[in-house]
VEXGUVO-463051 format. One line per 2 residues: their letters; for each residue x negated, y, z negated of N, C-alpha, C, O. Coordinates in steps of 0.2 Angstrom, whole numbers. Last residue first. Example, Ala and Ser with C-alpha at 12.3 -4.5 7.8 and 13.67 -1.06 7.14 Angstrom:
<sites>
sa = -64:-11:-35:-68:-5:-36:-64:0:-39:-67:6:-40 ~ -66:-28:-39:-62:-22:-39:-66:-16:-39:-71:-17:-42
</sites>
This chain:
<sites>
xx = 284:-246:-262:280:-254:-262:282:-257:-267:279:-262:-268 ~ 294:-236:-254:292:-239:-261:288:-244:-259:289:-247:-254
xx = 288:-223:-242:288:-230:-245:288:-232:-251:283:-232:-253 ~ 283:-211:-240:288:-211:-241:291:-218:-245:294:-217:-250
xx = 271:-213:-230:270:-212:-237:276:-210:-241:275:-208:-246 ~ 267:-225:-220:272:-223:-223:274:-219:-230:277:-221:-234
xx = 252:-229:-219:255:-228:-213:264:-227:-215:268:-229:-210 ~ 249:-225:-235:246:-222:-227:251:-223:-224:255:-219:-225
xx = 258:-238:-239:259:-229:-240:256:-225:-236:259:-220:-234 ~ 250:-247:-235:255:-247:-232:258:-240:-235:260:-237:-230
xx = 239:-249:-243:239:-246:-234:245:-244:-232:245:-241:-227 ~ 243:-247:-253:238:-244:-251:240:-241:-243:241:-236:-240
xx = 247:-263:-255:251:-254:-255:251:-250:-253:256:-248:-250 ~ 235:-268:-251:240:-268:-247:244:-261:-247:245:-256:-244
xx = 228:-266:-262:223:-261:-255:232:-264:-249:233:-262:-244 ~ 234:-272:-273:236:-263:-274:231:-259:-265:232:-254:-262
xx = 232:-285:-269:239:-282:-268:240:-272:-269:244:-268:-266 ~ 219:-287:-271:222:-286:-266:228:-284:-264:229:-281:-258
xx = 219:-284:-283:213:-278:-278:217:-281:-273:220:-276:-270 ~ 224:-295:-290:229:-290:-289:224:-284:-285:226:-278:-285
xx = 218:-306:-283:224:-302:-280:226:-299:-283:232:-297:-281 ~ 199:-305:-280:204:-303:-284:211:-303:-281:212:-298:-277
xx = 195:-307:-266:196:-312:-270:198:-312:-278:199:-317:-281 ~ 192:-301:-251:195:-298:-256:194:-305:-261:194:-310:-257
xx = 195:-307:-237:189:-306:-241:190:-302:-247:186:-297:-247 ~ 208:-305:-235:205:-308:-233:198:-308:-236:196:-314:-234
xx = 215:-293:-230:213:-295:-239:208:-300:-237:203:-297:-238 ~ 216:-288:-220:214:-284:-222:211:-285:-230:208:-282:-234
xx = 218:-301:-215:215:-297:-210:212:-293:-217:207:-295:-219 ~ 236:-302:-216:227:-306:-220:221:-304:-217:217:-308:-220
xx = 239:-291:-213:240:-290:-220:233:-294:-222:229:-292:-226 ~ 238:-294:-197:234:-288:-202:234:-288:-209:229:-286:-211
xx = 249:-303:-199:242:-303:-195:236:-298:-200:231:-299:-203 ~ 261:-298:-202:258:-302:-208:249:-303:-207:245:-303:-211
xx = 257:-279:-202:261:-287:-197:258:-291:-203:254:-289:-207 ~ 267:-266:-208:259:-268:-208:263:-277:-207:267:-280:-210
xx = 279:-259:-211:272:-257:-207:264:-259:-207:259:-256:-207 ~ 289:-268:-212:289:-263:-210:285:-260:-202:285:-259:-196
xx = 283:-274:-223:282:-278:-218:286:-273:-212:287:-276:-207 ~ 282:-265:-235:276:-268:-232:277:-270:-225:273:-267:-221
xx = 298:-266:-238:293:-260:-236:286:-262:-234:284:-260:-228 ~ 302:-280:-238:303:-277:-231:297:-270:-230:294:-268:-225
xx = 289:-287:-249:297:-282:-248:295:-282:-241:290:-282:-238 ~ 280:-301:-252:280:-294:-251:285:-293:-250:289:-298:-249
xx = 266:-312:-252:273:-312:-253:273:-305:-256:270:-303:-261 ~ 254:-321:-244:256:-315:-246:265:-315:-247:269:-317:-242
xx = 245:-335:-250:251:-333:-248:253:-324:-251:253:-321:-256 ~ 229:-346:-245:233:-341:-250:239:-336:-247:237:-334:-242
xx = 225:-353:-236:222:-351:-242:224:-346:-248:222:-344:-252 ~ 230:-367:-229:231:-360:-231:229:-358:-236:230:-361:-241
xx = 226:-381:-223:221:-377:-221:221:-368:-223:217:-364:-222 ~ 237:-389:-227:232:-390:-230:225:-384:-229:221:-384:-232
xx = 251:-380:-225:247:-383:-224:239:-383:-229:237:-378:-232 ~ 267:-375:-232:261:-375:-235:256:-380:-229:257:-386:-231
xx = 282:-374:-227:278:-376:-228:270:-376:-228:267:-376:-222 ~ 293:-360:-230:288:-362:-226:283:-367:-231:281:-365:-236
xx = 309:-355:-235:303:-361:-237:299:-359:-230:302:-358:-225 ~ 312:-337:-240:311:-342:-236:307:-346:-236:302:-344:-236
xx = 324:-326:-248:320:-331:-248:318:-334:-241:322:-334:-236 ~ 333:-312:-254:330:-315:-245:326:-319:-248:323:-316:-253
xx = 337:-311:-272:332:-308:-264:333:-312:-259:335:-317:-261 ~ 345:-306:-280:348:-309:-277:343:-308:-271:345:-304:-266
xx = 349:-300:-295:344:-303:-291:346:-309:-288:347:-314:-290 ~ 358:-284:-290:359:-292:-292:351:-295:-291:347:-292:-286
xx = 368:-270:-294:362:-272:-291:360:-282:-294:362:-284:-299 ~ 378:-269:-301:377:-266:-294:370:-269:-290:368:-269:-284
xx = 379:-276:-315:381:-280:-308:379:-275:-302:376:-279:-298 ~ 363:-269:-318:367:-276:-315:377:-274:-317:379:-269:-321
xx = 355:-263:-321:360:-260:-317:364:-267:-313:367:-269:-308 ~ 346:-270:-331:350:-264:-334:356:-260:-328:361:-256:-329
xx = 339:-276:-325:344:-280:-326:348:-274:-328:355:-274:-328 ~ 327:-278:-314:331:-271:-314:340:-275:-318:346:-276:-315
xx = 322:-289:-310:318:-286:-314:322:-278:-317:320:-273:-321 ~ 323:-288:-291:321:-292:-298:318:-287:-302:314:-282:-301
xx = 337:-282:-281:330:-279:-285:328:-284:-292:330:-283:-298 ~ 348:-276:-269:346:-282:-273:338:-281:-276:334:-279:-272
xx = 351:-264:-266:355:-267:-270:352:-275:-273:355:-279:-277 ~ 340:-249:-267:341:-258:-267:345:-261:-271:345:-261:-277
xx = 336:-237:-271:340:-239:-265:342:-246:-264:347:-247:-260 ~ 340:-233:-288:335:-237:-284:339:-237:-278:345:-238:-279
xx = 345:-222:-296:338:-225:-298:334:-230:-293:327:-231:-292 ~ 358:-215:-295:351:-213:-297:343:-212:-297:338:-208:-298
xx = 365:-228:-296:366:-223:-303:359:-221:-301:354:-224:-303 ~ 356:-232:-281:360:-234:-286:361:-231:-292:356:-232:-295
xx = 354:-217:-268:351:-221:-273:358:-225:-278:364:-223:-278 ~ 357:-205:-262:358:-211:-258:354:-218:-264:352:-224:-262
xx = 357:-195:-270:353:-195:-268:351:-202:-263:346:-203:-261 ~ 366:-208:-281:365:-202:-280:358:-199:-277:353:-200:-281
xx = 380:-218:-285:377:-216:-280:373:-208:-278:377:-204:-276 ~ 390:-225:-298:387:-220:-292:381:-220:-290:377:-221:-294
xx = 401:-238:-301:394:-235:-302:392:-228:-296:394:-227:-290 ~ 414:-248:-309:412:-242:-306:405:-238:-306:403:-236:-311
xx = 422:-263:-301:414:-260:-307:412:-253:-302:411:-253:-296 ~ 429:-270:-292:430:-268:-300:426:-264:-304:426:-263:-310
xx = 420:-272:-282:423:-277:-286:424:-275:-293:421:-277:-298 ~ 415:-257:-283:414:-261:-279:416:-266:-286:413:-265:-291
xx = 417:-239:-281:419:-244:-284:420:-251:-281:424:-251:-276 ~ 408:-225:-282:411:-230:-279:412:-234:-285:409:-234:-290
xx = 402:-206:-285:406:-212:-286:409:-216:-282:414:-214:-279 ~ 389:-198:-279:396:-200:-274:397:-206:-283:392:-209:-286
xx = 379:-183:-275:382:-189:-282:389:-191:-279:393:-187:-277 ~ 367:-175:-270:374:-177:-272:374:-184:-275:370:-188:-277
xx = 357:-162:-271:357:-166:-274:365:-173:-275:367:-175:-280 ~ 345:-158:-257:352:-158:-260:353:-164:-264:351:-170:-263
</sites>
């Protein structure tokens, strides 16, 4: 089913279609998507964690990832990989198996 709702939030009219923003994305907060600004803002969830001298590298990821797959497993599964971008497309990867619905 195809619906299409119009809202208006803080004066700015945009719709919603297929539970989507104008159409295009479920997320209201989203880097890189400046053409649906104001509805959408970059405005992500951050968090400092301090770096020890023993970490060998940082995975950094959306809720859709962490979802379905533990940070435990994430390094687990790259962990010997030494390319990231091979790393980041066998995370996807996996993460659409265990959810093929999933934007990553």
């Amino acid at each position: 089913m195809n619906s299409l709702i119009c809202l208006q939030f803080e004066r700015q009219l945009f719709s919603m279609q297929d539970g989507k923003v104008d159409g295009t994305t479920i997320c209201t907060r989203l880097l890189g998507a400046a053409y649906l600004y104001p509805h959408v803002v970059p405005n992500p969830f951050s968090l400092s964690v301090a770096l020890r001298a023993n970490d060998e590298f940082i995975v950094v990821a959306n809720s859709a990832l962490w979802d379905v797959v533990t940070p435990e497993d994430a390094v687990e599964e790259i962990y010997e990989i030494g390319n990231p971008v091979v790393a980041a497309k066998h995370l996807q990867d996996l993460a659409q198996v265990c959810s093929p619905v999933t934007v990553i």
